[in-house]
PDB file as gemmi writes it, atoms N, CA and C in Angstrom:
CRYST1    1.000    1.000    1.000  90.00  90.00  90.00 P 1                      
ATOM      1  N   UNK A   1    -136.692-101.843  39.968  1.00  0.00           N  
ATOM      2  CA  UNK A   1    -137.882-101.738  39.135  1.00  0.00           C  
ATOM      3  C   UNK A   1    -138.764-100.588  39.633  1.00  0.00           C  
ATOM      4  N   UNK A   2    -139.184-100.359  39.212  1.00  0.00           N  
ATOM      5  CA  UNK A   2    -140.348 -98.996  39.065  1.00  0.00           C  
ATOM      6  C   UNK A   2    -141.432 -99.572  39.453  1.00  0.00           C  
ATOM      7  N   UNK A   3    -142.451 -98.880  40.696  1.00  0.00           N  
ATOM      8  CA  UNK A   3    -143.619 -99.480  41.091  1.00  0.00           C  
ATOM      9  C   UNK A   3    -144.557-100.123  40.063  1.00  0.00           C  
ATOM     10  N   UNK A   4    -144.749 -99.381  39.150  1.00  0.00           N  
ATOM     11  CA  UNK A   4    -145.764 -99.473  37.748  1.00  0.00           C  
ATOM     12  C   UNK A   4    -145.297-100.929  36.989  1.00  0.00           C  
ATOM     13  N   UNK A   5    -143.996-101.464  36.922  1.00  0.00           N  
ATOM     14  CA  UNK A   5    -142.808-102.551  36.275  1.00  0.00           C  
ATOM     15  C   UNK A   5    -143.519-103.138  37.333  1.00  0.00           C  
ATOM     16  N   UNK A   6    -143.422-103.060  39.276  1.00  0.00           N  
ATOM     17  CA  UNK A   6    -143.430-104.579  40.101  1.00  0.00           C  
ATOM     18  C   UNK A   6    -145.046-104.443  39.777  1.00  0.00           C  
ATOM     19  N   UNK A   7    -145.836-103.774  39.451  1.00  0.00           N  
ATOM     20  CA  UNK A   7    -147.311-103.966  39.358  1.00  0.00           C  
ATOM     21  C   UNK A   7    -148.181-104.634  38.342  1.00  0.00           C  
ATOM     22  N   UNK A   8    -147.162-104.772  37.227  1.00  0.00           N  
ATOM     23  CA  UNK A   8    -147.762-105.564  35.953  1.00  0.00           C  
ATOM     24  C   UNK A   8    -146.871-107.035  36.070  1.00  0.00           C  
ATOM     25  N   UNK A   9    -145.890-107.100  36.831  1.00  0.00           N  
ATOM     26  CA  UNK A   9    -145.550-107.797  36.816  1.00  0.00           C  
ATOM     27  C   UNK A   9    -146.429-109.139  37.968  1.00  0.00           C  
ATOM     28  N   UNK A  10    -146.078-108.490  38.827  1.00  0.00           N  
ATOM     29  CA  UNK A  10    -147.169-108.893  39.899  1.00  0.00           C  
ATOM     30  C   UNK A  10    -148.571-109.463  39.021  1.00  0.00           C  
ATOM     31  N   UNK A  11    -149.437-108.668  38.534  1.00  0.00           N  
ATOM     32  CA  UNK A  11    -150.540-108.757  37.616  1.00  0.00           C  
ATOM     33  C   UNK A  11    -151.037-110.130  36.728  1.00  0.00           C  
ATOM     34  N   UNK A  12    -149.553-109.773  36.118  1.00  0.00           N  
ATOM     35  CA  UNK A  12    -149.693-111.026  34.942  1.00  0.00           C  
ATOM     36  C   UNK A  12    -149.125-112.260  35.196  1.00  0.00           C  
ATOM     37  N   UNK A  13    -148.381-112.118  36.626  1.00  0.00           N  
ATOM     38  CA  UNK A  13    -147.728-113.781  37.227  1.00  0.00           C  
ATOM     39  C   UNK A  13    -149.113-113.885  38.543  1.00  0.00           C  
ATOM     40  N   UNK A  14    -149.766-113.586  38.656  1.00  0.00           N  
ATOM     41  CA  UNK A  14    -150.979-113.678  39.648  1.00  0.00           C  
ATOM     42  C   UNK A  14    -150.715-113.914  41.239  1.00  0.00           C  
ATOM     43  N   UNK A  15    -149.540-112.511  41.709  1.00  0.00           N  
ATOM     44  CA  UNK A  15    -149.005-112.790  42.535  1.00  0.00           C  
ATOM     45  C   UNK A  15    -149.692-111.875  43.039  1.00  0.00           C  
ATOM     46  N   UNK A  16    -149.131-111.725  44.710  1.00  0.00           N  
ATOM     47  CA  UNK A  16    -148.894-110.756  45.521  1.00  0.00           C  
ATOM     48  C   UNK A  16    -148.069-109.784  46.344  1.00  0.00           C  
ATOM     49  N   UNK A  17    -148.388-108.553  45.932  1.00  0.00           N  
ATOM     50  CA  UNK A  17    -147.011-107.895  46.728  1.00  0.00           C  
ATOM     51  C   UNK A  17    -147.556-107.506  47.874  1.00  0.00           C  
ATOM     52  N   UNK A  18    -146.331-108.043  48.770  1.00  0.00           N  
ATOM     53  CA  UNK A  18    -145.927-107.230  49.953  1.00  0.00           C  
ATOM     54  C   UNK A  18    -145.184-106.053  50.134  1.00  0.00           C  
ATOM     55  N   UNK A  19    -145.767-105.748  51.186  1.00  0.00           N  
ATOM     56  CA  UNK A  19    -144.868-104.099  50.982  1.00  0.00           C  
ATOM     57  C   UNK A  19    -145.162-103.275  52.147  1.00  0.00           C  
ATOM     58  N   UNK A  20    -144.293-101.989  52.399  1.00  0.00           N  
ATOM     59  CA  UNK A  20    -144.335-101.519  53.317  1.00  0.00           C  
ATOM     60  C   UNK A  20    -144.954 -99.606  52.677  1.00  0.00           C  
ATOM     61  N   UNK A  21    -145.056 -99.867  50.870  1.00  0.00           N  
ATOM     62  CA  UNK A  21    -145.088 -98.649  50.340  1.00  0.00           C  
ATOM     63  C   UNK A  21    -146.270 -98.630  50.119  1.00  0.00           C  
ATOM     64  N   UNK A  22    -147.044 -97.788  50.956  1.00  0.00           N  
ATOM     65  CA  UNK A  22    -148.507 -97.222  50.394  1.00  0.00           C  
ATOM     66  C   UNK A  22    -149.119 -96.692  49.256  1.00  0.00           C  
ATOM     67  N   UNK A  23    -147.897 -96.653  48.450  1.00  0.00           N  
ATOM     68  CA  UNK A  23    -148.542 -96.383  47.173  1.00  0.00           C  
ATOM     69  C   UNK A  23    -149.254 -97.793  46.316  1.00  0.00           C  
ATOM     70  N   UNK A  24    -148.705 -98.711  46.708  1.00  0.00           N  
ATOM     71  CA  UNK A  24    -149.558-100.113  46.440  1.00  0.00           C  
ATOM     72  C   UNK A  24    -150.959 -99.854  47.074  1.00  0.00           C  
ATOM     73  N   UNK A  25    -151.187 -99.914  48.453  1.00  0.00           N  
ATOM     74  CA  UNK A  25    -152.574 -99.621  48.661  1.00  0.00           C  
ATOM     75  C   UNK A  25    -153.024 -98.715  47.593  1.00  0.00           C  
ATOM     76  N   UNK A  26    -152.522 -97.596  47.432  1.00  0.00           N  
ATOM     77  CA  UNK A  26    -153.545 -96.565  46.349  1.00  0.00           C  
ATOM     78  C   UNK A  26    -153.902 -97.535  45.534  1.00  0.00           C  
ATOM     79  N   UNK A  27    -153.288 -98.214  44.405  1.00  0.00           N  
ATOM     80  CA  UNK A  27    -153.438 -98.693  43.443  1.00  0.00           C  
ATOM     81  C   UNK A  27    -154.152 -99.986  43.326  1.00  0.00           C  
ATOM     82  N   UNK A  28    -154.183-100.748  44.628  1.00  0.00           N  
ATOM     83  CA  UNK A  28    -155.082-101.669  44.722  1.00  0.00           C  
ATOM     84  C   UNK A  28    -156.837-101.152  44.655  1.00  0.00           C  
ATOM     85  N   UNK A  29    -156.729-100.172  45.194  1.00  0.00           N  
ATOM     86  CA  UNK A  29    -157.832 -99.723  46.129  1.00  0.00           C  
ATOM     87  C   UNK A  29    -158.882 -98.995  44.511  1.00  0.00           C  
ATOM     88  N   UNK A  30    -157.893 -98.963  43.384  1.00  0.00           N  
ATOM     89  CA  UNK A  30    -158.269 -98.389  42.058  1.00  0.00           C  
ATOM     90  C   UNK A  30    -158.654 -99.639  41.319  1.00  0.00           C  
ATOM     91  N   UNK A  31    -157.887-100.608  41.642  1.00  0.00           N  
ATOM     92  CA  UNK A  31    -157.823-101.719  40.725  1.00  0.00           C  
ATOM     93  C   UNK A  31    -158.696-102.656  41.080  1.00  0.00           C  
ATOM     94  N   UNK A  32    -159.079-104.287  40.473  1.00  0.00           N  
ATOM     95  CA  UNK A  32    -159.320-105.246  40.932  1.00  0.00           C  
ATOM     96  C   UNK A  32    -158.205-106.213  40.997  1.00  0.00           C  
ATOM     97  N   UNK A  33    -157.980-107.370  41.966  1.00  0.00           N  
ATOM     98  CA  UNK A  33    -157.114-108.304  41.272  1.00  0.00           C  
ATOM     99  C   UNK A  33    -157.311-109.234  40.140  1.00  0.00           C  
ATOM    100  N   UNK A  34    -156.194-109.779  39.959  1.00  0.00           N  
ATOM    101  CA  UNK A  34    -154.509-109.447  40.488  1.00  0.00           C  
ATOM    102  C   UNK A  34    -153.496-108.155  40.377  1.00  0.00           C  
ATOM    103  N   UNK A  35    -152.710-108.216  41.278  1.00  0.00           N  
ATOM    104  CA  UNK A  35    -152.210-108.469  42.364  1.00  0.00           C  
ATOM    105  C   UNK A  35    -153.246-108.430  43.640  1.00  0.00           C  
ATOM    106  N   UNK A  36    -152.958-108.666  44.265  1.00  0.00           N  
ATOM    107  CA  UNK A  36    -153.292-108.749  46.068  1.00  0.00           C  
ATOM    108  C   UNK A  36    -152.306-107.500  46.628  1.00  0.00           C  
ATOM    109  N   UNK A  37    -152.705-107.378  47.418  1.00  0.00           N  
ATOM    110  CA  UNK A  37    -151.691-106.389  47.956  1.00  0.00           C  
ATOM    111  C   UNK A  37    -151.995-106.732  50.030  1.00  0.00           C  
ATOM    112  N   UNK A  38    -150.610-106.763  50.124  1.00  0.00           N  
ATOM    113  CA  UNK A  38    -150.490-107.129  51.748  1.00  0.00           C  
ATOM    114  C   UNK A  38    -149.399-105.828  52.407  1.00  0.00           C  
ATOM    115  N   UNK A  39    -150.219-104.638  52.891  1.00  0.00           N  
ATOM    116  CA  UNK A  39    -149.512-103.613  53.169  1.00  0.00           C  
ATOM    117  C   UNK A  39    -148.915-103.486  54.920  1.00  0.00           C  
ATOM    118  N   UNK A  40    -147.406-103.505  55.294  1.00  0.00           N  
ATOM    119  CA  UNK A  40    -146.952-103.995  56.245  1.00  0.00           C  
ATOM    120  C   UNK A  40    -146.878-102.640  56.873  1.00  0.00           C  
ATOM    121  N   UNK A  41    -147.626-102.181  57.827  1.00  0.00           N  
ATOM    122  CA  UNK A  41    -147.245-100.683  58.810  1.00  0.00           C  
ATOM    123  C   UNK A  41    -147.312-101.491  59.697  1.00  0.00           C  
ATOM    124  N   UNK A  42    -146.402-102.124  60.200  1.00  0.00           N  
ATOM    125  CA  UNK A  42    -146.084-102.039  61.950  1.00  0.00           C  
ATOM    126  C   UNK A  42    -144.834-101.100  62.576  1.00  0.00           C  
ATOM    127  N   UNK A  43    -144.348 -99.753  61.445  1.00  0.00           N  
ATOM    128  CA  UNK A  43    -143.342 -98.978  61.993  1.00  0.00           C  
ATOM    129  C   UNK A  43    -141.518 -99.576  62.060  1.00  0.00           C  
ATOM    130  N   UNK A  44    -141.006 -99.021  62.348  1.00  0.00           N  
ATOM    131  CA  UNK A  44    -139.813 -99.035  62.300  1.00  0.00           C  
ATOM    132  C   UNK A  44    -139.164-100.047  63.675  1.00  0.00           C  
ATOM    133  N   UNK A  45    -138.803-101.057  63.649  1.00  0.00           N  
ATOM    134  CA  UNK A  45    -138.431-102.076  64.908  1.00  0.00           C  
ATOM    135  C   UNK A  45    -137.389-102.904  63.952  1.00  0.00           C  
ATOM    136  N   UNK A  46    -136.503-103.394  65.184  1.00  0.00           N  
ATOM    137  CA  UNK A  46    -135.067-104.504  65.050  1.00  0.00           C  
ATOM    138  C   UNK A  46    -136.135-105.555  63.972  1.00  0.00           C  
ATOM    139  N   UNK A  47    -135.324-105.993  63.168  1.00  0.00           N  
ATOM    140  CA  UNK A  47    -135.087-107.110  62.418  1.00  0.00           C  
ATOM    141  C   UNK A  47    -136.172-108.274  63.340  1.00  0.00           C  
ATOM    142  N   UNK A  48    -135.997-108.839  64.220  1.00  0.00           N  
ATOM    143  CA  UNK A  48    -135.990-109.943  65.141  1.00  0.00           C  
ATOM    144  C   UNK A  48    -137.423-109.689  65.804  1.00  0.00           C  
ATOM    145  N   UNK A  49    -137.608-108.500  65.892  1.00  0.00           N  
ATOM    146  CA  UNK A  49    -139.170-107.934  66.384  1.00  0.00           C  
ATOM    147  C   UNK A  49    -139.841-108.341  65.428  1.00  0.00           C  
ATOM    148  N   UNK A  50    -139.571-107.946  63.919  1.00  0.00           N  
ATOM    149  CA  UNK A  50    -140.525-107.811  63.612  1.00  0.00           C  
ATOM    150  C   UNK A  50    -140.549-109.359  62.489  1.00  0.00           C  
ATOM    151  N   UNK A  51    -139.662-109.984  62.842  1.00  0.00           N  
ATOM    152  CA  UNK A  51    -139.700-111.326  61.930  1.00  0.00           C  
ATOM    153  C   UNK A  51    -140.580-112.187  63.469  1.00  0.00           C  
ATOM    154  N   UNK A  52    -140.551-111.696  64.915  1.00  0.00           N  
ATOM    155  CA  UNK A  52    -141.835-112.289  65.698  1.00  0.00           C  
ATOM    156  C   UNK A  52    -142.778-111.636  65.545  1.00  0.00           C  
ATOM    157  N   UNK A  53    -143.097-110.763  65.545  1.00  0.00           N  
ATOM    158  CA  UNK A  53    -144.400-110.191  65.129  1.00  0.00           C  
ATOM    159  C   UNK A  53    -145.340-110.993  63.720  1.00  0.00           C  
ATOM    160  N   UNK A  54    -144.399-110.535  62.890  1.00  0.00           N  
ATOM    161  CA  UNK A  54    -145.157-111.207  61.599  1.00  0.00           C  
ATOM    162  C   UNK A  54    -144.852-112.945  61.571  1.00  0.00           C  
ATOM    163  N   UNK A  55    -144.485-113.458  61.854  1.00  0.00           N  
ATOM    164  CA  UNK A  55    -144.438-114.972  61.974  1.00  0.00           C  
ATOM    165  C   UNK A  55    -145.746-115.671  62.623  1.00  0.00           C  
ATOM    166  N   UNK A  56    -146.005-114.823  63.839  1.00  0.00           N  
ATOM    167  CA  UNK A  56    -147.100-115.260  64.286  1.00  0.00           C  
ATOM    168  C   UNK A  56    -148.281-114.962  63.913  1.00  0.00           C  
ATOM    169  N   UNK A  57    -148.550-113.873  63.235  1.00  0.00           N  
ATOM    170  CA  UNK A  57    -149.532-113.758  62.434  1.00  0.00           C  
ATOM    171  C   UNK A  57    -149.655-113.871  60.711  1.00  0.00           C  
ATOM    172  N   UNK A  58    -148.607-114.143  60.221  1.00  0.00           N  
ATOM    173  CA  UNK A  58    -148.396-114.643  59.028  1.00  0.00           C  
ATOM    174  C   UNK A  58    -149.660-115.612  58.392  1.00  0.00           C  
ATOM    175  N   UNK A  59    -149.845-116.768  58.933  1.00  0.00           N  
ATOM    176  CA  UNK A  59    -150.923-117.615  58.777  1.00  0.00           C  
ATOM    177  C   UNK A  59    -152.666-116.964  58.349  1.00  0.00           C  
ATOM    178  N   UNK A  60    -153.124-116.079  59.075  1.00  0.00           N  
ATOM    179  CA  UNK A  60    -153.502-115.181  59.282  1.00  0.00           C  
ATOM    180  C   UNK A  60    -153.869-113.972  58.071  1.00  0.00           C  
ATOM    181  N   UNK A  61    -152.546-113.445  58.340  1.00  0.00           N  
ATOM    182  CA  UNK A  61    -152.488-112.652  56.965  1.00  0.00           C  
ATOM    183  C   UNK A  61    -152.844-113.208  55.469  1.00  0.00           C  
ATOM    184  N   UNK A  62    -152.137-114.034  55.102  1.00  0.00           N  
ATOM    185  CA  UNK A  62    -152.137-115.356  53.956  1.00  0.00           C  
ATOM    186  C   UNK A  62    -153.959-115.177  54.228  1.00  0.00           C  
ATOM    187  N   UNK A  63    -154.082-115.893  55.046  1.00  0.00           N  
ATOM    188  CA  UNK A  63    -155.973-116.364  54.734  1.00  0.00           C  
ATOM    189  C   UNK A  63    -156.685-115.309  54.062  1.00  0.00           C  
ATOM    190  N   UNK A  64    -156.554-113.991  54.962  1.00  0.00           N  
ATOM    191  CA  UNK A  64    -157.316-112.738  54.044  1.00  0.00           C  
ATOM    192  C   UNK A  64    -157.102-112.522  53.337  1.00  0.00           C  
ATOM    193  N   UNK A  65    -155.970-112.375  52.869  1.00  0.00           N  
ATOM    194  CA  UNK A  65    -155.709-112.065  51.587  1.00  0.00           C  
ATOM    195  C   UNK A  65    -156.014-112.975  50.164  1.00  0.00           C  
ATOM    196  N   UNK A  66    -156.503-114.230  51.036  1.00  0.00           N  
ATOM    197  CA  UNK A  66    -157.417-114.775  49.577  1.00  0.00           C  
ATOM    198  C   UNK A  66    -159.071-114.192  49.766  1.00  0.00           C  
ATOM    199  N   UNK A  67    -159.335-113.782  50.826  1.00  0.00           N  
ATOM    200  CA  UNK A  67    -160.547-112.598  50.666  1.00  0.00           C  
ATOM    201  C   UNK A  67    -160.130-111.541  50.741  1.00  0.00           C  
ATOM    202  N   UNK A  68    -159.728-111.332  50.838  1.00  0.00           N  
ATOM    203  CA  UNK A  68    -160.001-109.437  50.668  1.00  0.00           C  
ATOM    204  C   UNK A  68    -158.355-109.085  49.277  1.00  0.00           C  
ATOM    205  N   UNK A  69    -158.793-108.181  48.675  1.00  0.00           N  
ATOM    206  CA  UNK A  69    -158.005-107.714  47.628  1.00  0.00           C  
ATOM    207  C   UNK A  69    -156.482-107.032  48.302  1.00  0.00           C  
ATOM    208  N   UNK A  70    -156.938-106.124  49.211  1.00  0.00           N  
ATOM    209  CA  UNK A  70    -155.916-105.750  50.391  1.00  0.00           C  
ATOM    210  C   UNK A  70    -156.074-105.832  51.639  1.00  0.00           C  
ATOM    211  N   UNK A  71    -154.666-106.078  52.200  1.00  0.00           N  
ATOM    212  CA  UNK A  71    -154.493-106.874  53.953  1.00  0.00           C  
ATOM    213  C   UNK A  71    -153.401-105.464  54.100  1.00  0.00           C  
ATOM    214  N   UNK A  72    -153.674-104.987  55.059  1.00  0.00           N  
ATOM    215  CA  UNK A  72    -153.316-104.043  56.395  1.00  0.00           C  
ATOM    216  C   UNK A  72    -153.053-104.155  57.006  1.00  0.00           C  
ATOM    217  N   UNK A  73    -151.872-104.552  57.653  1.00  0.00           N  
ATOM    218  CA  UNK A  73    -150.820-105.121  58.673  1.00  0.00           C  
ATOM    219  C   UNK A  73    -150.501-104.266  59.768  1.00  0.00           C  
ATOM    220  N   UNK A  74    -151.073-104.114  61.214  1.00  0.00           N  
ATOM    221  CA  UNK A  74    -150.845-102.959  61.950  1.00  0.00           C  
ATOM    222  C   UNK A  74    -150.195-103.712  63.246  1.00  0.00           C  
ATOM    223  N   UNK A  75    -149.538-103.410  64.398  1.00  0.00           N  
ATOM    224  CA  UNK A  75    -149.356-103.970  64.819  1.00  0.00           C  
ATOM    225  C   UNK A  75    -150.462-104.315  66.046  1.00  0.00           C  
ATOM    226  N   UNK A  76    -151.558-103.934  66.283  1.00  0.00           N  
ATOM    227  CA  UNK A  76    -152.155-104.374  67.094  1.00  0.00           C  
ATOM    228  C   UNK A  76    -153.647-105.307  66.327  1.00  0.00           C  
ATOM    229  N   UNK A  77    -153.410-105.097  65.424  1.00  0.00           N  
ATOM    230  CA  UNK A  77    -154.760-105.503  64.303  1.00  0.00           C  
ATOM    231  C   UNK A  77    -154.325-106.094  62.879  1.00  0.00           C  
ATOM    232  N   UNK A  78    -154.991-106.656  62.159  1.00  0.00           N  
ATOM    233  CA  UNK A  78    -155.203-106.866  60.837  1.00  0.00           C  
ATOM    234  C   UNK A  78    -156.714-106.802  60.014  1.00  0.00           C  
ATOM    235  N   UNK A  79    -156.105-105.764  58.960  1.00  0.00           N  
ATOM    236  CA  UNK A  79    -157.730-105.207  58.387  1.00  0.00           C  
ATOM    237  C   UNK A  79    -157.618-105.506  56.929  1.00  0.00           C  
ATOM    238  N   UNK A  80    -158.867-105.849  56.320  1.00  0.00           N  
ATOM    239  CA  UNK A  80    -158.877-106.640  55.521  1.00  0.00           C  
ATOM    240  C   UNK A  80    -160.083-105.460  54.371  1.00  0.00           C  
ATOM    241  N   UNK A  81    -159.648-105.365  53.142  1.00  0.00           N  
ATOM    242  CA  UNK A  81    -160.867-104.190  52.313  1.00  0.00           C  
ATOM    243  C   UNK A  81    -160.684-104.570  50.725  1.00  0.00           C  
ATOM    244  N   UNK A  82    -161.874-104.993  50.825  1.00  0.00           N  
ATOM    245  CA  UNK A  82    -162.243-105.376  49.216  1.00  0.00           C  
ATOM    246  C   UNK A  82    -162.548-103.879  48.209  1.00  0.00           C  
TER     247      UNK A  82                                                      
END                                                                             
């Protein structure tokens, strides 16, 4: 699918995408929700890193993202921007 296809789709099922493609941030950052957008930069790591990394802060992530429109996933932080 074509970003513009997962973005209306996203939209009109009142979901959220995850993602690692910053072009979602652009488009959040234009838009209001829905979608949510949960943008994942913690870089390039094994499978297993990064399913511990995000597991433990998963919980976390989820919460902001019912405040804030977009969640920013870094690996030493999580930032949150309406």
């Amino acid at each position: 699918m074509k970003d513009s296809e997962i973005w209306e789709y996203a939209k009109l099922n009142k979901l959220t995408i995850v993602t690692k493609d910053a072009g979602f941030s652009d488009m959040i950052m234009l838009n209001d929700p829905p979608p949510r957008v949960i943008h994942i930069k913690l870089g390039n790591m094994k499978i297993k890193e990064f399913y511990q990394k995000i597991s433990a802060i998963w919980a976390d992530v989820c919460s902001m993202s019912k405040e804030y429109k977009l969640v920013r996933v870094y690996s030493k932080h999580i930032e949150g921007i309406d």
